[in-house]
C-alpha positions as CSV (number, residue, x, y, z in Angstrom):
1,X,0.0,0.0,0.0
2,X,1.3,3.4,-0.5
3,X,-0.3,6.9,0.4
4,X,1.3,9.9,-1.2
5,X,0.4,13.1,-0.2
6,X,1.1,16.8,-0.2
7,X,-0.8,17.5,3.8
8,X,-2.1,21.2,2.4
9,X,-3.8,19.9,-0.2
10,X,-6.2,18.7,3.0
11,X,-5.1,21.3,5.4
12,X,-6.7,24.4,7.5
13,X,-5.0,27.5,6.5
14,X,-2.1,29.4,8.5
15,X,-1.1,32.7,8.0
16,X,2.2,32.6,6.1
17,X,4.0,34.5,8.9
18,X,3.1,31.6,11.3
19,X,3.2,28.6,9.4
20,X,6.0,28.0,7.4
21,X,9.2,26.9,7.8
22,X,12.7,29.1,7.2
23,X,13.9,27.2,4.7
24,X,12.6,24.6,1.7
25,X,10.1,21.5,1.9
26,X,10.9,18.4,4.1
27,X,10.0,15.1,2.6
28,X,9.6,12.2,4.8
29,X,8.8,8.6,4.2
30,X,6.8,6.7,7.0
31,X,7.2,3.6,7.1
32,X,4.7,1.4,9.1
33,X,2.4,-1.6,9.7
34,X,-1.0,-1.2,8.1
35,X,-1.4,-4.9,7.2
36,X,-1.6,-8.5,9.3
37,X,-2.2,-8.9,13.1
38,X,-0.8,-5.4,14.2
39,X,-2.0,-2.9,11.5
40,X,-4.3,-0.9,14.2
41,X,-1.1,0.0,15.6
42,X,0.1,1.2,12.5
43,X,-3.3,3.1,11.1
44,X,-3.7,4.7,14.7
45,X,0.1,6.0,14.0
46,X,-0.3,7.4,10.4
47,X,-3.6,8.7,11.3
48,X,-2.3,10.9,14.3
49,X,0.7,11.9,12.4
50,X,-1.4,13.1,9.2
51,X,-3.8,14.5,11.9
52,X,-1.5,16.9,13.3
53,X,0.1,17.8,9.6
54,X,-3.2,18.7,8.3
55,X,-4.0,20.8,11.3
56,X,-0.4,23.0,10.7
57,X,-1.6,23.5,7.3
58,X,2.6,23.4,6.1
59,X,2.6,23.4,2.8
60,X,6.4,22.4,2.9
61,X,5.8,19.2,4.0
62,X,5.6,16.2,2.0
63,X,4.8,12.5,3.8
64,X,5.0,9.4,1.5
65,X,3.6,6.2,3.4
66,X,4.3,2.6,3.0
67,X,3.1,-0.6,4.5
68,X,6.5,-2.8,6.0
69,X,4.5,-5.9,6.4
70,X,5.8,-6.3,10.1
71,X,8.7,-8.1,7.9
72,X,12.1,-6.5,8.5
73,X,12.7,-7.5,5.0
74,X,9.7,-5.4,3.7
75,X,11.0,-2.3,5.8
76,X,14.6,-2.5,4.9
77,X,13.3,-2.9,1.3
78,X,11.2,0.5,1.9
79,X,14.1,2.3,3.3
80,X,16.1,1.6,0.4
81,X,13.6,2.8,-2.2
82,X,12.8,6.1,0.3
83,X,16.4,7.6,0.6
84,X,17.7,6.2,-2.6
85,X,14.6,7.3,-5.0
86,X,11.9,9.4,-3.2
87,X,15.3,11.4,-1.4
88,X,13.5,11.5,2.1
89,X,15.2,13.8,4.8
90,X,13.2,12.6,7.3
91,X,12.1,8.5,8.3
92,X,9.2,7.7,11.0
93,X,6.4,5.6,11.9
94,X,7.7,1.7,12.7
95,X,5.8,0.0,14.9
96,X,8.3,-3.1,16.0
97,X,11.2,-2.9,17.5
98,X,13.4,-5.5,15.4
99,X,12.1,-3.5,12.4
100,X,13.3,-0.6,14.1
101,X,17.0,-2.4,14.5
102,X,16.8,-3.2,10.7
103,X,16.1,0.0,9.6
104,X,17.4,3.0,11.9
105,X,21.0,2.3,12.0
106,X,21.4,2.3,8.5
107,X,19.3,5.3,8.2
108,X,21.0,7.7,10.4
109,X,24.3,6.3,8.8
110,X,23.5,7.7,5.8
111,X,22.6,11.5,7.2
112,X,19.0,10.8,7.6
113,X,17.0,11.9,10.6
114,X,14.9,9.0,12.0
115,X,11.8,10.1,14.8
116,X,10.5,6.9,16.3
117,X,6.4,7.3,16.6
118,X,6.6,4.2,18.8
119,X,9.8,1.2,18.7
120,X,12.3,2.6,21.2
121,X,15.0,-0.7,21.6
122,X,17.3,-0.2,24.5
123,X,20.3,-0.6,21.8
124,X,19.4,2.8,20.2
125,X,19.2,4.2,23.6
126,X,22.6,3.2,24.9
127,X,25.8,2.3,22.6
128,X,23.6,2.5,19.3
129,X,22.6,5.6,19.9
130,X,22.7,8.6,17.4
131,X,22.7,12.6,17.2
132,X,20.0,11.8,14.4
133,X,17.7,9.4,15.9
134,X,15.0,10.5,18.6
135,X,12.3,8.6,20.2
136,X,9.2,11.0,20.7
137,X,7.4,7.6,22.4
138,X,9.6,6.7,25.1
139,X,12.3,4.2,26.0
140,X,11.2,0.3,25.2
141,X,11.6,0.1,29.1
142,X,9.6,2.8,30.9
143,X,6.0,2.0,30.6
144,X,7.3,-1.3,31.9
145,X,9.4,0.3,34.7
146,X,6.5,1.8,35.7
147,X,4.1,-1.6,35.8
148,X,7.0,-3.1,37.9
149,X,6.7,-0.2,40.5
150,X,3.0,-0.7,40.1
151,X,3.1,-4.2,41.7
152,X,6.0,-3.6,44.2
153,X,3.8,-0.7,45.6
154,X,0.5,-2.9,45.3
155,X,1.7,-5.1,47.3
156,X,2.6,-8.3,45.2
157,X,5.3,-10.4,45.9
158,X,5.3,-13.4,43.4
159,X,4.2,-11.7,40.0
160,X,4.9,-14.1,37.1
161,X,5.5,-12.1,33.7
162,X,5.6,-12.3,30.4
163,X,6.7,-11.4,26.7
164,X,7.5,-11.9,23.3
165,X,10.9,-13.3,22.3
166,X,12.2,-10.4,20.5
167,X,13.8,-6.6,21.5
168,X,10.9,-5.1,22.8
169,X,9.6,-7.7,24.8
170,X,13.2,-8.5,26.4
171,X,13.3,-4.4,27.5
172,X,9.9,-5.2,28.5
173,X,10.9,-7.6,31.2
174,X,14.2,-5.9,31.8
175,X,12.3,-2.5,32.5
176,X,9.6,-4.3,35.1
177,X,12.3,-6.3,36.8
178,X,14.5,-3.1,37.2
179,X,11.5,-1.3,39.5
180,X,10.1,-4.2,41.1
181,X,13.2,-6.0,42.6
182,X,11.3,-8.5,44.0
183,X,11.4,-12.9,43.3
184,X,9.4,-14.0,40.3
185,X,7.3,-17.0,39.9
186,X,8.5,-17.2,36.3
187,X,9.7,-14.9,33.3
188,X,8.5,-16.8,30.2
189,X,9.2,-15.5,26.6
190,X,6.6,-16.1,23.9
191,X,7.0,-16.3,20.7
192,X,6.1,-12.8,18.1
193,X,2.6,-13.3,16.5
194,X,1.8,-16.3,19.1
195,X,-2.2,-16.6,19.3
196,X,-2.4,-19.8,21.4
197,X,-2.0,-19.3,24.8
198,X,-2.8,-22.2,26.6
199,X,0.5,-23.3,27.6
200,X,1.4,-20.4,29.3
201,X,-1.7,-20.4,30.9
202,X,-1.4,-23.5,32.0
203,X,1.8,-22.6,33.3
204,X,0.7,-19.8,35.3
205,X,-1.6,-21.7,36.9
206,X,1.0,-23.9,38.4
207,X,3.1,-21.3,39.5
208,X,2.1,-20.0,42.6
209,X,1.5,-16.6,41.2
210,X,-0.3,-13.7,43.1
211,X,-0.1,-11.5,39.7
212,X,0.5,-11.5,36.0
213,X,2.6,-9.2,34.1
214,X,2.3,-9.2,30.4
215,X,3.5,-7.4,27.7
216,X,1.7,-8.7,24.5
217,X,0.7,-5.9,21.7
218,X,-1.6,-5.9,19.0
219,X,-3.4,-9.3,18.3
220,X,-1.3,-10.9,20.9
221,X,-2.5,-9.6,24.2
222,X,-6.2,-9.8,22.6
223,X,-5.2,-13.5,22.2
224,X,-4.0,-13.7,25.4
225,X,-6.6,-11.5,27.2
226,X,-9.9,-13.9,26.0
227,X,-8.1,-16.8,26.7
228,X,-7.2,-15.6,30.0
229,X,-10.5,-14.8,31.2
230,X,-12.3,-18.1,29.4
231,X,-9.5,-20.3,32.0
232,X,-11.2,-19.0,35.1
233,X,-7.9,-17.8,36.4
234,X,-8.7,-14.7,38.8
235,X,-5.2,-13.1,39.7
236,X,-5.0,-9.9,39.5
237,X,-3.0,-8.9,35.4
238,X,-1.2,-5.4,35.4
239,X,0.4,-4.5,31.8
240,X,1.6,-1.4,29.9
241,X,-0.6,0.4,27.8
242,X,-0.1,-1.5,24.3
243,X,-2.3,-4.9,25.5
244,X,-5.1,-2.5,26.8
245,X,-5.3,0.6,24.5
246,X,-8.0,2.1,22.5
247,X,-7.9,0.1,19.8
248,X,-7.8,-2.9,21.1
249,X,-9.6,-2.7,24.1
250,X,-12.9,-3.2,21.9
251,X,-11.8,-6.2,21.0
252,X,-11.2,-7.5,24.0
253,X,-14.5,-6.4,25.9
254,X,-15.6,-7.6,29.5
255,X,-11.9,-9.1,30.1
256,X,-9.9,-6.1,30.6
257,X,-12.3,-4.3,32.9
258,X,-10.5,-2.8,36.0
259,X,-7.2,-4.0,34.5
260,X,-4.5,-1.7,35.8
261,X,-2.0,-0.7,32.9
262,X,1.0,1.9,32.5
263,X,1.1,4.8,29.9
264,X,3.0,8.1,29.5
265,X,-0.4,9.5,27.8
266,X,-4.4,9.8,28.2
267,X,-7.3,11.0,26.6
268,X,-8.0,12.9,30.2
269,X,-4.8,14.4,30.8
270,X,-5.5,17.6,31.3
271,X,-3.8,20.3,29.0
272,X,-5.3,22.4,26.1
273,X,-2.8,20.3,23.4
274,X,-4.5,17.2,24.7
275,X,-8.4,18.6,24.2
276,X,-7.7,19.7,20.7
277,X,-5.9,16.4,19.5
278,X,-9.2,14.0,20.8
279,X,-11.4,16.4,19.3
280,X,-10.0,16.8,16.2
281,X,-9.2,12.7,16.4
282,X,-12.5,11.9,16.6
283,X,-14.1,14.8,14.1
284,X,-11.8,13.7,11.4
285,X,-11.9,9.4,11.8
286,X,-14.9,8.8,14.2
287,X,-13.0,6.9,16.5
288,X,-11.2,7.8,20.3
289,X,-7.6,7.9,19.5
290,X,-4.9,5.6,21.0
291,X,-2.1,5.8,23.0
292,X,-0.2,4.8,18.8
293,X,-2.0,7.7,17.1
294,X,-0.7,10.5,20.3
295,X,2.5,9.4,19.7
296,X,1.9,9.8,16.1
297,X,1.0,13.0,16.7
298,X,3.4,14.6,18.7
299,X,6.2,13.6,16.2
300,X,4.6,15.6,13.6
301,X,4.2,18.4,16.1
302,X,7.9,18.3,16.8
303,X,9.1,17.9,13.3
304,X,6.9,20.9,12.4
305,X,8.5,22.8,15.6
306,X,11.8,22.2,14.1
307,X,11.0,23.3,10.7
308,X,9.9,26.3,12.3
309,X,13.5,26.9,13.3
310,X,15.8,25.6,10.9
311,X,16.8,24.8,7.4
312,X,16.5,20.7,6.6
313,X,19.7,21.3,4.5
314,X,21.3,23.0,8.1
315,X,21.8,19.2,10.1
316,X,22.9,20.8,13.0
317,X,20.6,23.6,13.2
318,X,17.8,21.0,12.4
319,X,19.3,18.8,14.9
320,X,19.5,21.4,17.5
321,X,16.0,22.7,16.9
322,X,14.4,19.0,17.1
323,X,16.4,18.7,20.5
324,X,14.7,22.0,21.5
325,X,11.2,20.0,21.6
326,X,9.7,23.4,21.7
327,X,5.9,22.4,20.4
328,X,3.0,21.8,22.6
329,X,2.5,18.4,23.8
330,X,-0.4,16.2,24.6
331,X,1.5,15.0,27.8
332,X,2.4,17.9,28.9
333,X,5.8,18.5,30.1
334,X,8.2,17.0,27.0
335,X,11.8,17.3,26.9
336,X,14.6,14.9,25.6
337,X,17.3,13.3,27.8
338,X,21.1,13.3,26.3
339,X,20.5,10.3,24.4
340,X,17.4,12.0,22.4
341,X,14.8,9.9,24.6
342,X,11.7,11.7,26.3
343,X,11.8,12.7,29.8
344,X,8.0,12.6,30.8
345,X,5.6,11.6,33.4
346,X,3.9,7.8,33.2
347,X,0.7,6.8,34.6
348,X,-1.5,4.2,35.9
349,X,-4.7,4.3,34.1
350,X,-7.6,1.6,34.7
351,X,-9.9,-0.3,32.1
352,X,-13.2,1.5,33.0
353,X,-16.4,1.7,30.4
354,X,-18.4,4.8,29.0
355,X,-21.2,3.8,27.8
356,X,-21.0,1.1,25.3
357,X,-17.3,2.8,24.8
358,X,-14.2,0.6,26.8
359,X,-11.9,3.1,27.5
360,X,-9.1,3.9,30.4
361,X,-9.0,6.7,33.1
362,X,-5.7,7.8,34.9
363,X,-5.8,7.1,38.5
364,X,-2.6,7.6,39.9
365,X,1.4,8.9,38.2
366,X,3.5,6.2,39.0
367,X,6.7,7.7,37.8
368,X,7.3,11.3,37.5
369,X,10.2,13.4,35.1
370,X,11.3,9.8,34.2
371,X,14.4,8.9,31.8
372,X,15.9,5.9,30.8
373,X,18.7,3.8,32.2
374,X,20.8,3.7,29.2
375,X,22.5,7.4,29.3
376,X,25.5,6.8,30.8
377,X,26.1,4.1,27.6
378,X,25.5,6.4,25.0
379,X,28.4,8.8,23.8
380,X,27.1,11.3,22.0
């Protein structure tokens, strides 16, 4: 599939003093999943990202989209084609984290910038890390770090967790074990597009659990979620945001009620940025945006904020001004840590219903200002 569009064409107007960058047009190619088991996660983060370009109304900005497949062969494929023959300056939008590791390095090696809507593997945070790549999402580890501080604070002592067997399901367990520190009743890896959960339910039964911790996106935690509830199993299941967001949660239904999950955003935090993006969400695709499509969002926001600043053809003043992160946020309070990874609040929201709607509610901010762990390894 590919979508290529000039945003003004679509756009509400800006005055020219306001809107436009200093310099010349910015192309960039977005490459994500809008095919197979996780495409919502994809379509939520195109849609937010084309949401926020229409809105700006920047006529120098030109987004090409293309569908990777979830195949690291498909993205790398796509990568190729976008610097060599569409001459991209900027790369976005992949979902998965080993498509991530395919793509970025070799990206940012060739002078592009890369700003990750969602995959944020520990290896580009720490020794892989790059002056050209930032993660406007977060670190693969935090909304995990928070779920672990989640259960130490609950109370739980024997939670058994987890994951898929590839980069962002190991930082996934890495991140709850960091802020938990507790003993485990067992850390099981699953493996990437699994729909059959059985054994692992089966397992957790035996354990001795008093918890579950999962971190299964997409398809896979919908899988896991309706199996989960059909096995009679009644210990308490506490998760990041991916297996119980917007998109999925309709899927899942009765399940996930009063589940407990992690997220750095929500459709009620309260700031002016926020109230416009789920308006303007749900005027323009008749759906409540997701946790994929604000992330989507705010990396348009800041690419626009740095075109506002700077020259594509000036790196380092481009560079410098995406560092800046001077736009207005849907979280809030948004900067970047050394490494180029957010430095942002993350909150424990609940699975509660509005009307016929499923939806989550922020109850509590389990971690506040939070960074990542993998600074001190990166040497830029």
């Amino acid at each position: 599939m590919k979508l290529k569009s000039l945003v003004a064409a679509t756009c509400m107007a800006l005055s020219a003093t306001a809107a436009l960058a200093e310099g010349g047009k910015v192309k960039v190619g977005m490459i994500t999943t809008l095919s197979g088991g996780g495409a919502g996660l994809g379509i939520d983060s195109r849609d937010g990202f084309l949401l926020a370009a229409k809105l700006a109304g920047n006529d120098n900005l030109d987004i090409v989209v293309e569908d990777d497949q979830r195949k690291p062969d498909i993205a790398v494929q796509l990568a190729d084609k976008m610097i060599q023959a569409e001459k991209v300056d900027v790369l976005t939008g992949i979902v998965w984290s080993n498509l991530a590791m395919a793509v970025v390095p070799a990206a940012t090696a060739q002078g592009k910038f890369y700003l990750s809507t969602n995959a944020a593997p520990s290896m580009l945070a720490g020794k892989g890390c790059n002056p050209n790549y930032f993660s406007v999402s977060y670190q693969n580890d935090n909304l995990h770090e928070a779920a672990g501080a989640y259960v130490k604070d609950a109370g739980y002592t024997n939670p058994f967790i987890l994951a898929p067997n590839y980069p962002a399901g190991q930082d996934s367990l890495t991140g709850f074990k960091r802020l938990y520190g507790g003993e485990l009743a067992d850390e099981v890896y699953t493996k990437l597009g699994q729909t059959d959960y059985a054994a692992e339910i089966a397992q957790i039964r035996a354990s001795g659990a008093d918890s579950v911790f999962f971190f299964l996106p997409g398809g896979m935690g919908i899988s896991f979620l309706k199996q989960y509830a059909d096995s009679g199993l009644d210990l308490p299941v506490v998760g990041p945001a991916f297996s119980f967001d917007q998109g999925i949660l309709q899927a899942v239904g009765d399940a996930a009620m009063g589940v407990k999950n992690t997220s750095q955003w929500n459709k009620d935090i309260d700031n002016a940025a926020n109230a416009t993006f789920v308006e303007e969400f749900q005027k323009e695709y008749d759906r409540l945006p997701s946790l994929y499509a604000a992330q989507g969002y705010d990396t348009a926001n800041l690419l626009l904020s740095a075109m506002a600043k700077a020259d594509i053809s000036d790196a380092d003043a481009f560079r410098t001004a995406l560092k800046a992160a001077e736009f207005d946020s849907v979280r809030g309070d948004f900067s970047f840590a050394t490494n180029n990874h957010p430095i942002q609040d993350i909150y424990v929201r609940e699975v509660i219903k509005e009307g016929d709607v499923f939806t989550n509610k922020i109850i509590a901010t389990a971690l506040e200002d939070h960074s990542n762990a993998y600074i001190d390894e990166c040497n830029m």
